[in-house]
C-alpha beads as a LAMMPS data file, in Angstrom:
LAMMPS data file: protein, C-alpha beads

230 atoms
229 bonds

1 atom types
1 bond types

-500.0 500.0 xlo xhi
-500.0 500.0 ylo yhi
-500.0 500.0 zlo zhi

Masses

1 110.0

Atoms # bond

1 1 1 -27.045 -205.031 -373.885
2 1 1 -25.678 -206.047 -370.868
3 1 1 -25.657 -202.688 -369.151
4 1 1 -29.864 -203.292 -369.177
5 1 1 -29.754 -206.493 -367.275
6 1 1 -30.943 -204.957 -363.737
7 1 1 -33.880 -203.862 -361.890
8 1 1 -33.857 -200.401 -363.199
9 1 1 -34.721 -200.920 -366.683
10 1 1 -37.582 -202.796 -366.325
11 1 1 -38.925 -200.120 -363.693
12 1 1 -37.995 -197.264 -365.865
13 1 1 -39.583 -198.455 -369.160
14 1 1 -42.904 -199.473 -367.429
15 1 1 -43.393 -196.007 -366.138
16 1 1 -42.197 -194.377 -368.967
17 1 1 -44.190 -196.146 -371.208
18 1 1 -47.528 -195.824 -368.777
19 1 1 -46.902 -192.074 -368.693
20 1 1 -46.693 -192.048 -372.868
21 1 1 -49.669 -193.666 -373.026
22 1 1 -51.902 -191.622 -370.329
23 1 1 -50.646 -188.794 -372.463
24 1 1 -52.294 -190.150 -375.751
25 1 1 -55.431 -191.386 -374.108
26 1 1 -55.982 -187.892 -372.673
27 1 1 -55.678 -186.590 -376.243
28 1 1 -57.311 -188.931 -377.779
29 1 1 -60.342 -189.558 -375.705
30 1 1 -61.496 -193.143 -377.177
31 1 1 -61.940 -196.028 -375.361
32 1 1 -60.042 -198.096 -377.356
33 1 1 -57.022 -196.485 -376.743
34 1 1 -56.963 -197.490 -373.148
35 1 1 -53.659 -196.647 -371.289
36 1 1 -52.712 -200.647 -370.027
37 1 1 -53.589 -201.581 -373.778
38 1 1 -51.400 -198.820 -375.157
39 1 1 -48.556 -199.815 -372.774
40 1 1 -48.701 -203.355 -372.885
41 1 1 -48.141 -203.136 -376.965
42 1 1 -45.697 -200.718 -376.892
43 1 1 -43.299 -202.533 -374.441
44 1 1 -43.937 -205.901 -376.371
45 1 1 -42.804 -203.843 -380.234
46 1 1 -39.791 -202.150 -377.414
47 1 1 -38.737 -205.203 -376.323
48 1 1 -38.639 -207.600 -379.667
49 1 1 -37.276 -204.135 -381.864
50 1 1 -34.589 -204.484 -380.009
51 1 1 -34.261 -208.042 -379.059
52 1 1 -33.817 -207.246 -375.167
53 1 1 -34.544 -210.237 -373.218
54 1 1 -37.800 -210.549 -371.208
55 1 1 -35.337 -211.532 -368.246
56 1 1 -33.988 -208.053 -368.296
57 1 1 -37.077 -206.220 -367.861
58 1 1 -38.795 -209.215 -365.480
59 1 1 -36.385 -207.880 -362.893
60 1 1 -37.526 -204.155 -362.680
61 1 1 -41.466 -205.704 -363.489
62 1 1 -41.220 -207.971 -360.953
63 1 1 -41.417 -204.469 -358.654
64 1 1 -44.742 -203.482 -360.700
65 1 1 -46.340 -207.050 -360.127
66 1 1 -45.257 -206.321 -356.000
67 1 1 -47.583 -203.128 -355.796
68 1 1 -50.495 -205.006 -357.152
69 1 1 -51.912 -205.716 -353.853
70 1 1 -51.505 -202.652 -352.008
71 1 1 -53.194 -200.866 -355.311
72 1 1 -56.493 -203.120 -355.162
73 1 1 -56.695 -202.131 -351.213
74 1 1 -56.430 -198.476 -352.106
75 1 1 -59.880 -199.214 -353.817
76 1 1 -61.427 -199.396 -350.178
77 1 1 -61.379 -195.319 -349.957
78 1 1 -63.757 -194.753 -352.758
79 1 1 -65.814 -197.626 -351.161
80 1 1 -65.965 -196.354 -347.877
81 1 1 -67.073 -192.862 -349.280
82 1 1 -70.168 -194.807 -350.426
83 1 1 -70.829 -197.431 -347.362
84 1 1 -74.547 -196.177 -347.267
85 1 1 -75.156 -197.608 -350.735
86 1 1 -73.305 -200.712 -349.707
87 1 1 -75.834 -201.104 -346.876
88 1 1 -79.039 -200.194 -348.612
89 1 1 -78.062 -202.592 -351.153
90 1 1 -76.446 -205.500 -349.950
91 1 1 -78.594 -207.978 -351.098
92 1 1 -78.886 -207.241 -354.672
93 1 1 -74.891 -206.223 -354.528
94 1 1 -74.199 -209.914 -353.170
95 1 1 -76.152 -212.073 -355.626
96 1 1 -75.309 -210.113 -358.210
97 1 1 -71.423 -210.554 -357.982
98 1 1 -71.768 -214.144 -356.993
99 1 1 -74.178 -214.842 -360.327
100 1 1 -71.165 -213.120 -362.143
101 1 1 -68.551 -215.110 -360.380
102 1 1 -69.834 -218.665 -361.359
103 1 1 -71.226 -217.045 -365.043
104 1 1 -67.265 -216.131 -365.560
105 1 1 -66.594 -219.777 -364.312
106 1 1 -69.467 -221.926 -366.245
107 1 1 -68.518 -220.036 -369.538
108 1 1 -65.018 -220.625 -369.915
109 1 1 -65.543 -224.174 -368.701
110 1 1 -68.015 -224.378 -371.607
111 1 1 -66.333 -222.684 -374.377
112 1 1 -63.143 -224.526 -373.366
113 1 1 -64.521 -227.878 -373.450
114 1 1 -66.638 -226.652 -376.996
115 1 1 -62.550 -225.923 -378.243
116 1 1 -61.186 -228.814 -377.096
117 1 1 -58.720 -227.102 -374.722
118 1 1 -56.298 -228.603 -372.749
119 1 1 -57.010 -229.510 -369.195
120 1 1 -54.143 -227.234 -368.267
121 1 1 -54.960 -224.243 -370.283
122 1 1 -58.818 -224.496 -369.011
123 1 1 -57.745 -224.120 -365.356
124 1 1 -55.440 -221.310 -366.519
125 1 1 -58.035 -219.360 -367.903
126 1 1 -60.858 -219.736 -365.532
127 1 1 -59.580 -217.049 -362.864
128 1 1 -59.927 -214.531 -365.886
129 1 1 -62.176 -211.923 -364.417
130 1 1 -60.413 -212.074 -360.816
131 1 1 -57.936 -209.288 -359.760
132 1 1 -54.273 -210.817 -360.729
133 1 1 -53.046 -211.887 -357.015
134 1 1 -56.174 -214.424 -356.507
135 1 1 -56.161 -215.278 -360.282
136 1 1 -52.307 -216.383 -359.660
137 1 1 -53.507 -217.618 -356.313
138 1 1 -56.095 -220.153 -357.967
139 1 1 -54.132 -220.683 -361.085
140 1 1 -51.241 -222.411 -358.949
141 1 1 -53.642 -224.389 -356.594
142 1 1 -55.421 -226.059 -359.204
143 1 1 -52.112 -226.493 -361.651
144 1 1 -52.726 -224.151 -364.144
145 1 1 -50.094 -222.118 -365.664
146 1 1 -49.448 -218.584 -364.257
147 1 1 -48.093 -216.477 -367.381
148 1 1 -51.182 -217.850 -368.845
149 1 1 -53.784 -216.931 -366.116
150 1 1 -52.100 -213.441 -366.241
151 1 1 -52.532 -213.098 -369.502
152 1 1 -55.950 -214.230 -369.468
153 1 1 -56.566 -211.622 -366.885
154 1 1 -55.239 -208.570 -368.224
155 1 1 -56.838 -209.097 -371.854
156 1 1 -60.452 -209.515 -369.857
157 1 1 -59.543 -206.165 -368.164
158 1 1 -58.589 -204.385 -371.189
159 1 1 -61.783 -206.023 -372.723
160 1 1 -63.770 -205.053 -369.862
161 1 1 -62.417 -201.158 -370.021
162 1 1 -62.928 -200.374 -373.498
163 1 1 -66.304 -201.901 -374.149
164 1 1 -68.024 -201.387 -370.779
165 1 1 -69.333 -198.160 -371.532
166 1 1 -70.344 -199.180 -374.792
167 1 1 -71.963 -201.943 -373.383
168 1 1 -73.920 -199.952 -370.132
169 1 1 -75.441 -197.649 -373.122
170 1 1 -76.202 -200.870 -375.281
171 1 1 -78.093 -202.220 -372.272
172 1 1 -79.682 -199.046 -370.844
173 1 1 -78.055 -199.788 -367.984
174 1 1 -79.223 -196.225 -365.518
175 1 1 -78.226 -196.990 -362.226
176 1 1 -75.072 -196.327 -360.781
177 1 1 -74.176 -199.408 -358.424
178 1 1 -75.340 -201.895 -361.194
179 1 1 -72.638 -200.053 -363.893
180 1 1 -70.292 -200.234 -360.641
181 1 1 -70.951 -203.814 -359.423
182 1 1 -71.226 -205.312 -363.420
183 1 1 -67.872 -203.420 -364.225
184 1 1 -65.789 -204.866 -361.290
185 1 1 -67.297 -208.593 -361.440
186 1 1 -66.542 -208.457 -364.834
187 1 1 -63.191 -206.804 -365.504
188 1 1 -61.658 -206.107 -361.651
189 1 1 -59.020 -203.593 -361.497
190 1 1 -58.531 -202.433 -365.100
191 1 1 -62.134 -202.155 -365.776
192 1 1 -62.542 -200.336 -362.342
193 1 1 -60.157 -197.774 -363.423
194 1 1 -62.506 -197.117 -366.110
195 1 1 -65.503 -197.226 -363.521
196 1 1 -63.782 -194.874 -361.313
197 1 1 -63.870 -192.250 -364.996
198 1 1 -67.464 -192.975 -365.309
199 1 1 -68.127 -191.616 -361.724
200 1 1 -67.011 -192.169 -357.960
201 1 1 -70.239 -194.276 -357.056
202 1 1 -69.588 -196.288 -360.025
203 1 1 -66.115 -196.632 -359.302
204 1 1 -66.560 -197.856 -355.522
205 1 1 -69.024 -200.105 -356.416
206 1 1 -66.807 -201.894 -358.637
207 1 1 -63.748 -201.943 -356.315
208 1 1 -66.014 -203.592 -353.827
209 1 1 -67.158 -205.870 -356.657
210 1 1 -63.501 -206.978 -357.100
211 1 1 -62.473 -208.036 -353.506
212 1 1 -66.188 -209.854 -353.337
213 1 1 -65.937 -211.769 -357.141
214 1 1 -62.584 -212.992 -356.253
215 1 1 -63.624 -214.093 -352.639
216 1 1 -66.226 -216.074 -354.367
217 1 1 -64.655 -217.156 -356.911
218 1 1 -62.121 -218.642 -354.303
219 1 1 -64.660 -219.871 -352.632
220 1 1 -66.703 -221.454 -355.451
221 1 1 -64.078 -223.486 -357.373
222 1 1 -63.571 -226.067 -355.071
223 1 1 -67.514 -227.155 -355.864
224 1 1 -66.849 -226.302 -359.253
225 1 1 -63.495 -228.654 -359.682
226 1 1 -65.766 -231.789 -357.811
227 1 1 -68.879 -230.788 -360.067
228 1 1 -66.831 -230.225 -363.624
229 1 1 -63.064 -230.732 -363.827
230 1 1 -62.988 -234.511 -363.131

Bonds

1 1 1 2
2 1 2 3
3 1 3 4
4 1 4 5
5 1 5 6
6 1 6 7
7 1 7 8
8 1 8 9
9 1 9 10
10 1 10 11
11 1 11 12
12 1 12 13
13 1 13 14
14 1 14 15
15 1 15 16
16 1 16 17
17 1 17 18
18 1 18 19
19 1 19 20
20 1 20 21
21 1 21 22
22 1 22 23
23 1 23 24
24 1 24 25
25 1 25 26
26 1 26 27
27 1 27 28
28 1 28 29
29 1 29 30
30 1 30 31
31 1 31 32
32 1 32 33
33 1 33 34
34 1 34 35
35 1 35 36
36 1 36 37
37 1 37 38
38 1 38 39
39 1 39 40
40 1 40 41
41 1 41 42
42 1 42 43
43 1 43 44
44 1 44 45
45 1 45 46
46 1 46 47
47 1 47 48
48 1 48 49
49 1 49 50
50 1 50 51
51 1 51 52
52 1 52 53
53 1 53 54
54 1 54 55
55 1 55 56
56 1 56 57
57 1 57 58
58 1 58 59
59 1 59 60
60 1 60 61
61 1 61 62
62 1 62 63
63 1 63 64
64 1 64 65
65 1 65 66
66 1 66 67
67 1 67 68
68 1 68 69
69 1 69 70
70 1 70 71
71 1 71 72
72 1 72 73
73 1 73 74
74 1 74 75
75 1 75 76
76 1 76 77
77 1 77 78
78 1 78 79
79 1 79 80
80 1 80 81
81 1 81 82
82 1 82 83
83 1 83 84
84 1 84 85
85 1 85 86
86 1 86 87
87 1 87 88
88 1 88 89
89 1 89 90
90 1 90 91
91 1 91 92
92 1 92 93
93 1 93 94
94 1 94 95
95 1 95 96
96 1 96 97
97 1 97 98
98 1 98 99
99 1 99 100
100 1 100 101
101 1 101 102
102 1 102 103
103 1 103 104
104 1 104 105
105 1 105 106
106 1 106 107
107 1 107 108
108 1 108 109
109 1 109 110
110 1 110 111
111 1 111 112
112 1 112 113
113 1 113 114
114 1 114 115
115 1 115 116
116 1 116 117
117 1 117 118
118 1 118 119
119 1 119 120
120 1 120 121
121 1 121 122
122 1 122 123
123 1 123 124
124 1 124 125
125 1 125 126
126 1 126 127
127 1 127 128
128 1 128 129
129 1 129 130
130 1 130 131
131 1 131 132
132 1 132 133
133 1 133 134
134 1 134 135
135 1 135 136
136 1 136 137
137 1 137 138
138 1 138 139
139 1 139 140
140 1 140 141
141 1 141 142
142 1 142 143
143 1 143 144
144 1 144 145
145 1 145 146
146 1 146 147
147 1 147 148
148 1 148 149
149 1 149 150
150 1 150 151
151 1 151 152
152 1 152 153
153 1 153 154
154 1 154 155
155 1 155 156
156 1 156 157
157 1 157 158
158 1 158 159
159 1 159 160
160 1 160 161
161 1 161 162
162 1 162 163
163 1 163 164
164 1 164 165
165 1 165 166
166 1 166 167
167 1 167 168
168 1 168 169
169 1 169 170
170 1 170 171
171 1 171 172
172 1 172 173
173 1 173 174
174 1 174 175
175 1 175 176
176 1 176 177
177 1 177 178
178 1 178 179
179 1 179 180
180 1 180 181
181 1 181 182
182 1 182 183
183 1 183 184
184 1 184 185
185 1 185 186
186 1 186 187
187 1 187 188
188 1 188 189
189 1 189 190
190 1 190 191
191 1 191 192
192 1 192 193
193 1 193 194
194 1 194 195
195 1 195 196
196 1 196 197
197 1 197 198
198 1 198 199
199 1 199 200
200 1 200 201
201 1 201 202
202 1 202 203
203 1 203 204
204 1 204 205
205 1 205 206
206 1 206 207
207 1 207 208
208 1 208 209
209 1 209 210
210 1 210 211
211 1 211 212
212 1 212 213
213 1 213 214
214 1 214 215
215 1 215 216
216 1 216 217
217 1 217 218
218 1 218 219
219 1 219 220
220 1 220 221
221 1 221 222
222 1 222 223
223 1 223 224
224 1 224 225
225 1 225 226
226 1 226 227
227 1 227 228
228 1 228 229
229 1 229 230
């Protein structure tokens, strides 16, 4: 066992695993079999199959959780492609991810408090629909607990990939920077990967909806701790 307690494993097995899993999806063509869902359960059964400690593979995912930054900035390509819709929307693009931003806020606040949750676990899980380095970001500020906030964050992305398109044609949803903007306010990275499928306007608007939803967000929960979580 000991020969898998380095940096390589971890590394290894994550790409592996992500590369199994593309493979199926492709096949497969449902959106419930979304690649980070597929991964994420297989290297959970991988891991307690064979009782390898989640210290062993932390060391090669710690380089995964490094390239999360420089993979949401690679989102600004796509967006740049469409800067005229950008501009001949702003308006409706701003108010419409900062409604979302405090709407993610005000309803885990509420359905927290309706549960009973602990005051902990309620800060953990309000950065939920933020892109993981904020979430973390806001988590720790505010005392929360990280694994938690990460969890929270890459369940609401899964969430957010496999029912948004069930959800645009539910809605009637027709134009392209409202699927964009409600994708990426709603589900950041994950979700956008699905956005980016659906259509390269659809996809930059939700990578722009990302870097603006977790700006506000940022921005917003020091009102919202002084207004709610006294």
């Amino acid at each position: 066992m000991e020969i898998l307690n380095n940096e390589i494993f971890g590394l290894f097995l994550t790409i592996a695993v992500y590369y199994f899993s593309l493979e199926v999806a492709k096949k497969i063509r449902n959106p419930l079999f979304n690649p980070l869902f597929i991964t994420t359960v297989l290297i959970i059964a991988i891991l307690k199959i064979f009782h390898i400690p989640l210290e062993y593979y932390d060391k090669g995912g710690d380089f995964v959780k490094f390239f999360l930054g420089p993979s949401t900035v690679i989102l600004a390509l796509p967006l740049y492609r469409q800067l005229h819709l950008l501009k001949k929307h702003f308006f409706p693009i701003i108010i419409g991810v900062l409604v979302g931003a405090f709407t993610s806020l005000i309803s885990v606040f509420i359905l927290g408090k309706l549960l009973h949750l602990d005051f902990q676990v309620l800060i953990s899980l309000l950065p939920k629909s933020i892109t993981t380095p904020i979430g973390i970001s806001i988590s720790e500020s505010y005392g929360g607990l990280v694994p938690l906030t990460i969890t929270a964050i890459v369940i609401t992305g899964i969430t957010g990939s496999i029912s948004a398109p069930f959800v645009i044609k539910f809605a009637k949803i027709k134009n392209e920077v409202s699927k964009g903007i409600a994708i990426g306010t709603a589900s950041h990275a994950v979700g956008t990967s699905k956005a980016i499928e659906m259509g390269e306007t659809i996809g930059a608007m939700s990578g722009l909806a990302i870097a603006l939803a977790g700006t506000f967000t940022a921005l917003i929960m020091p009102i919202f701790s002084k207004l709610f979580l006294k």
